[in-house]
LUMSEBA-433342 format. One record per residue (C-alpha): residue number from 0; residue in one letter; x, y, z. Coordinates in nm, 2 decimals. Layout:
BEGIN
REC,k,r,east,north,up
REC,NUM,A,X,Y,Z
...
//
This chain:
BEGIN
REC,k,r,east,north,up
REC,0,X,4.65,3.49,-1.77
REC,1,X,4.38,3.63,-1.55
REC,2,X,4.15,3.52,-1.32
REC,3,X,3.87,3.77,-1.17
REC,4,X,3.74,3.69,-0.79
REC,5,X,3.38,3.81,-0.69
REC,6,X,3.24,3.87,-0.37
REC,7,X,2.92,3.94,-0.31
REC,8,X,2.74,4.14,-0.04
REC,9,X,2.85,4.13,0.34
REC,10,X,3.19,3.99,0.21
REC,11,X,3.36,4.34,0.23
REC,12,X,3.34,4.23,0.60
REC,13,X,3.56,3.96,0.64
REC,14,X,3.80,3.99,0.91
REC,15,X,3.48,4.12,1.14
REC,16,X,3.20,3.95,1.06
REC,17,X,3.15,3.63,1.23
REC,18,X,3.50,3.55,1.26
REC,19,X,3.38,3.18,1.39
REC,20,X,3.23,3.10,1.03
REC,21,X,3.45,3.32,0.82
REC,22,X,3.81,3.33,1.00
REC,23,X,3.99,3.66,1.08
REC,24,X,4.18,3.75,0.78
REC,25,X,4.05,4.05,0.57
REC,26,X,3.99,3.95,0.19
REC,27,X,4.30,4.23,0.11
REC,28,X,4.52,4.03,0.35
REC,29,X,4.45,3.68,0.20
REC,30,X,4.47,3.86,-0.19
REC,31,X,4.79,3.90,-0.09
REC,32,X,4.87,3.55,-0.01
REC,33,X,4.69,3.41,-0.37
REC,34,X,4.91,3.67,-0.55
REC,35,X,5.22,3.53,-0.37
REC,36,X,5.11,3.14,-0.47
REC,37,X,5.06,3.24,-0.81
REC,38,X,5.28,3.53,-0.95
REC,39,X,5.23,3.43,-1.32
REC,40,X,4.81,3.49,-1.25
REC,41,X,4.70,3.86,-1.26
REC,42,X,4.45,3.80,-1.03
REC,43,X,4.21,4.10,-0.99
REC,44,X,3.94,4.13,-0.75
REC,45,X,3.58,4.27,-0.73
REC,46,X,3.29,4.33,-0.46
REC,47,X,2.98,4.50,-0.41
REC,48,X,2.67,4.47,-0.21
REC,49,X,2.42,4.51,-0.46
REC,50,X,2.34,4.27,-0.74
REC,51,X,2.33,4.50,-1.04
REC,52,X,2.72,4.57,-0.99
REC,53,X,2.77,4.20,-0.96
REC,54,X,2.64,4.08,-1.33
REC,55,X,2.77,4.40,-1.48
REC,56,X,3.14,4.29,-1.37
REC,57,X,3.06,3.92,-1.49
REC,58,X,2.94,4.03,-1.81
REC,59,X,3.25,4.27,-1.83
REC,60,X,3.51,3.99,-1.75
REC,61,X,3.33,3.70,-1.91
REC,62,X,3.39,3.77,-2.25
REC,63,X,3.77,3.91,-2.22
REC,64,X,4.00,3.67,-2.39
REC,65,X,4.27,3.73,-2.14
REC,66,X,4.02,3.62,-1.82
REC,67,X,4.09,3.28,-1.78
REC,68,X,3.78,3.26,-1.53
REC,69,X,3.57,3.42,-1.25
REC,70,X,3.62,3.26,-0.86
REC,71,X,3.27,3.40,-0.74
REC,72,X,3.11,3.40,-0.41
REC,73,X,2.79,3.54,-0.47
REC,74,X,2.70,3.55,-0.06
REC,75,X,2.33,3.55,0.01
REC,76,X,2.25,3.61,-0.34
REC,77,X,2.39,3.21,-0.42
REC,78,X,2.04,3.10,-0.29
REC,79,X,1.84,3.39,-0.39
REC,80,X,1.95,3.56,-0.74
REC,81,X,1.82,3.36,-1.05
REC,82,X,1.96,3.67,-1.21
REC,83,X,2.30,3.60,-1.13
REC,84,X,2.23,3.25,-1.31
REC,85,X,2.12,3.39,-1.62
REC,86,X,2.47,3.62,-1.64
REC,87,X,2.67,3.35,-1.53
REC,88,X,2.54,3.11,-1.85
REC,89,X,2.54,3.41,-2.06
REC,90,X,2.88,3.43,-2.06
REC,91,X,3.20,3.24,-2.19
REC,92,X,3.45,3.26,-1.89
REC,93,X,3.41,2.97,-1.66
REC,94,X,3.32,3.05,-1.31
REC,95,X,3.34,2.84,-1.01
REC,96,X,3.14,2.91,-0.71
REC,97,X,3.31,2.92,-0.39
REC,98,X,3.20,2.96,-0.02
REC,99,X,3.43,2.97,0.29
REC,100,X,3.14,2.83,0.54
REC,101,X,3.03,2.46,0.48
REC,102,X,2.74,2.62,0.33
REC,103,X,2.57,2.26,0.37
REC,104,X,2.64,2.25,0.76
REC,105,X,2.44,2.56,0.81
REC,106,X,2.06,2.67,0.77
REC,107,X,1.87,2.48,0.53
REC,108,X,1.84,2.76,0.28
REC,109,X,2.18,2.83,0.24
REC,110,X,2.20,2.46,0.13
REC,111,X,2.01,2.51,-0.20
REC,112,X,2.23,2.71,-0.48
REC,113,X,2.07,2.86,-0.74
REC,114,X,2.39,2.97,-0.93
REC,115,X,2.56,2.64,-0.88
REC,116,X,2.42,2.48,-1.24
REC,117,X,2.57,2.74,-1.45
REC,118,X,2.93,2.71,-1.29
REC,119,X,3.19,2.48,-1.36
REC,120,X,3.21,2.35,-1.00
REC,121,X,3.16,2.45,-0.68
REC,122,X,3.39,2.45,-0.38
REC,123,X,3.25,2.53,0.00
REC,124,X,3.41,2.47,0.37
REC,125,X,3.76,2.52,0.32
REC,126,X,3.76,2.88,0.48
REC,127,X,3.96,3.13,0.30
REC,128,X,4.14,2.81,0.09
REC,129,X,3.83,2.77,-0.09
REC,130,X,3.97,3.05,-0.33
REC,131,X,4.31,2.92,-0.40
REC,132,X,4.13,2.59,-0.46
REC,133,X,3.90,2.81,-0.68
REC,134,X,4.19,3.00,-0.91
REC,135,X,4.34,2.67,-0.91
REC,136,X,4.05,2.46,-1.08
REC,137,X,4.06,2.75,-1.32
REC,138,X,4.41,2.71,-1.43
REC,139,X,4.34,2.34,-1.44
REC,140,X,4.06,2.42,-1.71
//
């Protein structure tokens, strides 16, 4: 079984940026913690600034068998990219959008999703946790 994680842009910065909101681990660090929970989950990882790179991977994984589903955190683009709404209905994996920030304790936009209809669920303010609560809802599916 495999479950794909997306990060979207600014995300390649975890571990410097803002370290009060998004912790100091690197995403490579915590990777290798989710690998060690689940050893029977080939869990593969994606991320890219731009938005183009972000639907072509969905539309890659989301019709793979083998994917089980797509952990996404789209960044900025949850609140901006109708785009990214269209791909994620478009395809058959389930994908559960995740945030590390209480995205609901912060500026107003960043409390309006436009991606969240088209997931399965949605999972925000449990820091870097909020992925292994992600691949787990998706094993739970």
């Amino acid at each position: 079984m495999k479950i794909l994680i997306v990060n979207g842009p600014n995300l390649n910065l975890l571990g410097r940026r803002e370290p009060d909101i998004y912790g100091s681990l690197t995403m490579e660090g915590y990777l290798e913690v989710l690998r060690g929970c689940y050893p029977e989950v080939e869990i593969d990882y994606f991320q890219s600034n731009s938005e183009g790179p972000l639907i072509d991977r969905l539309q890659q994984e989301g019709f793979e068998p083998d994917t089980k589903g797509i952990v996404l955190n789209a960044g900025a683009y949850t609140h901006t990219s109708l785009a990214l709404h269209d791909a994620i209905k478009a395809i058959d994996t389930p994908v559960v959008e995740v945030h590390i920030s209480n995205v609901h304790s912060r500026e107003e936009i960043r409390r309006q999703s436009l991606i969240a209809p088209a997931c399965a669920g949605v999972i925000a303010g449990f820091g870097m946790d909020s992925y292994r609560l992600g691949v787990e809802a998706l094993i739970a599916l």
